[in-house]
C-alpha positions in Angstrom: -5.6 -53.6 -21.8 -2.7 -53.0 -24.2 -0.9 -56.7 -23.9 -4.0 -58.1 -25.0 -4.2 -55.6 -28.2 -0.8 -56.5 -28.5 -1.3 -60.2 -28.5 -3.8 -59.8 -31.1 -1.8 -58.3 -33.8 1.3 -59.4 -33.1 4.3 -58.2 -32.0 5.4 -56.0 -34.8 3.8 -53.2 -33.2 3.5 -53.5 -29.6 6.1 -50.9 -28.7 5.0 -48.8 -31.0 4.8 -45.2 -30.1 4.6 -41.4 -32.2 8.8 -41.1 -30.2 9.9 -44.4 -31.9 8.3 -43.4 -35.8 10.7 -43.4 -38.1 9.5 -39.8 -39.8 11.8 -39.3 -43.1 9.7 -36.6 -45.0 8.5 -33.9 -44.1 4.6 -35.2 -44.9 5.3 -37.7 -42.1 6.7 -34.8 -39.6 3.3 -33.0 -40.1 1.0 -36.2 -39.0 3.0 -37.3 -36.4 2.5 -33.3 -35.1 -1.1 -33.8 -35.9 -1.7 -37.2 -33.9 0.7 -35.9 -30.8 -2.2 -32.9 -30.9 -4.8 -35.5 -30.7 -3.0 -37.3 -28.1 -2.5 -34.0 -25.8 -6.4 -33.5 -25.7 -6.9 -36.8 -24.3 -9.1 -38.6 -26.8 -12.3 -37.1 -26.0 -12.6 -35.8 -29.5 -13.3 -39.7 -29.9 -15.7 -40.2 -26.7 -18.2 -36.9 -27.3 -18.2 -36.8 -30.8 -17.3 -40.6 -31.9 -14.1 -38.6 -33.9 -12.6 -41.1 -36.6 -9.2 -41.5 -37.5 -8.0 -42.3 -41.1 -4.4 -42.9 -41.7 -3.8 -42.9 -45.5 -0.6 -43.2 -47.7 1.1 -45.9 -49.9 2.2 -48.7 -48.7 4.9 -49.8 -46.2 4.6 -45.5 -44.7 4.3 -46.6 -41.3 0.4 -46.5 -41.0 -0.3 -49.1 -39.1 3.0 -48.0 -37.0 0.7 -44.5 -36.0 -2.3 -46.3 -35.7 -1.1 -48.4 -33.0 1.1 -45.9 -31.3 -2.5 -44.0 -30.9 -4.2 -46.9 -29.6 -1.4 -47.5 -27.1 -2.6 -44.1 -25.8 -6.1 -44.4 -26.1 -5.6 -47.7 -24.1 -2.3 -46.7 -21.1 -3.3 -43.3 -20.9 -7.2 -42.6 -21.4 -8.5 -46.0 -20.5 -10.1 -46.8 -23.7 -11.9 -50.2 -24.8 -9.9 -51.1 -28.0 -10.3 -53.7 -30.7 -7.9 -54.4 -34.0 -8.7 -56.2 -36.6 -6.8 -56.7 -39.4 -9.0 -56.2 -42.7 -8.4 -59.6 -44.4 -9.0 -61.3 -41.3 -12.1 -59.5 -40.3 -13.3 -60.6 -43.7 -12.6 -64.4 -42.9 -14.2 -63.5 -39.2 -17.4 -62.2 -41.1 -17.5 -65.6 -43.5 -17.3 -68.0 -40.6 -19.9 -65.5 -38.3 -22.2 -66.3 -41.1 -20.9 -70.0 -41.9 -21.6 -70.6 -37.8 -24.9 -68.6 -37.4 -23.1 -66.1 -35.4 -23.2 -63.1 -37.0 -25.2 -60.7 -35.0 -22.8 -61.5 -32.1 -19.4 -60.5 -34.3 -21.3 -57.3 -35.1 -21.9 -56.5 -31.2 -18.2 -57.1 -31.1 -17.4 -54.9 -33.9 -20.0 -52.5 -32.0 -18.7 -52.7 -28.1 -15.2 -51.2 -28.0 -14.5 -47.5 -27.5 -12.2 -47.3 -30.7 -12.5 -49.7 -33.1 -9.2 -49.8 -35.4 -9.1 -51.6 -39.0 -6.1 -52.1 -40.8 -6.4 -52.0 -44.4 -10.4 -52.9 -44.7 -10.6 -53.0 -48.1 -9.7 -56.2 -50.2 -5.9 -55.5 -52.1 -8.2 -56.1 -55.7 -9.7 -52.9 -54.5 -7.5 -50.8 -53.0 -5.8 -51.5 -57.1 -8.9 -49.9 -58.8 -11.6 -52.6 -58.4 -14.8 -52.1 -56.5 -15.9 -53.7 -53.2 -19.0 -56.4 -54.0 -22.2 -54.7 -52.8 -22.7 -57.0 -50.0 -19.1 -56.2 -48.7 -20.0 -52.6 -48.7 -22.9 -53.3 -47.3 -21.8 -55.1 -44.3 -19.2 -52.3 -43.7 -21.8 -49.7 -43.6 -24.0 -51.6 -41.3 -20.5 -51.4 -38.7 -19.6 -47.9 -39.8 -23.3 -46.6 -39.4 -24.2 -47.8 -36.2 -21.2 -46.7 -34.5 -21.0 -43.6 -35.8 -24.7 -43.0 -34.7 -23.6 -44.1 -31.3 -21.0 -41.5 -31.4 -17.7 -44.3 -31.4 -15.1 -43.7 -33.0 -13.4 -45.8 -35.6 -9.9 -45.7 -37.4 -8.5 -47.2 -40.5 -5.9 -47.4 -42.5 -5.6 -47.1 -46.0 -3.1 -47.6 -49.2 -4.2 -44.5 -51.0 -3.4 -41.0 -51.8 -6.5 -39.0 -49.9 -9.7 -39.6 -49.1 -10.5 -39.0 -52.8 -9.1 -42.6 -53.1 -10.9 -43.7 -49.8 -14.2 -42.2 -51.6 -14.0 -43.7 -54.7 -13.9 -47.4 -52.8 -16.0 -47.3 -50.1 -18.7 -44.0 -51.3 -18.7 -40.8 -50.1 -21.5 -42.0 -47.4 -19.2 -44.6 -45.8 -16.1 -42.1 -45.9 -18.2 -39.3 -44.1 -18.5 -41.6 -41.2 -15.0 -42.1 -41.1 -13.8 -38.5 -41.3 
């Protein structure tokens, strides 16, 4: 349910809807149109085809606003199994999965929900230019990959200019099962 998605990140965003986003270019206007056309067919864009969702921009454009305002519908409206995990923290969840022995039951986790949103999965060192470590890219793929083969859909967001950006960080392979 919603509370509990709500719980988990906090509280910044819990009444966060695509009426209540604060729109003040006209690049912002055009997503918001975009998502509320998501939102009007009902989310089975993410059910039969495991549809992504990447929300890209600089930083402090409201991403994570939209991402959670689509989740809040996915969730109230559609009935969707959510999870949110915040990128640094998923990060700490993977080193103490693998610190406890547990880490083929965080990756069921990761794999189980309808939607699975990330915000911000890359490291800040590498949304700045630097690359991800081969075994963090790794790990991601392993995720990405067997959701996307199960056809489930999963959104991120990301502190860059296009997918260009998201390319360059996390390979075109890894993008392509985002978009």
């Amino acid at each position: 349910c919603f509370k509990e998605l709500a719980t988990e990140s906090g509280p910044r965003y819990a009444g966060a809807t695509l009426d209540n986003y604060q729109a003040t270019v006209a690049g912002q206007r055009a997503v918001v149109a975009q998502l509320r056309g998501l939102q009007e067919r009902g989310f089975d864009w993410c059910r039969e085809q495991g549809g992504g969702l990447v929300l890209y921009g600089p930083e402090g454009t409201g991403k994570d606003h939209l991402q959670f305002a689509m989740l809040r519908s996915a969730v109230v409206d559609c009935g969707y199994r959510v999870k949110w995990r915040d990128g640094l923290r998923l990060q700490d969840e993977i080193r103490k999965a693998l610190r406890d022995n547990k880490e083929p039951e965080l990756r069921d986790a990761l794999h189980e929900p309808h939607i699975l949103a990330i915000s911000d999965p890359l490291p800040p060192k590498a949304e700045s230019g630097a690359q991800l470590s081969d075994w963090n890219l790794g790990w991601l793929r392993d995720v990405l990959d067997r959701r996307y083969r199960s056809k489930k859909s999963t959104w991120i967001t990301f502190n860059g200019a296009s997918t260009a950006d998201l390319k360059a960080v996390l390979t075109p392979q890894l993008t392509a099962r985002l978009v």
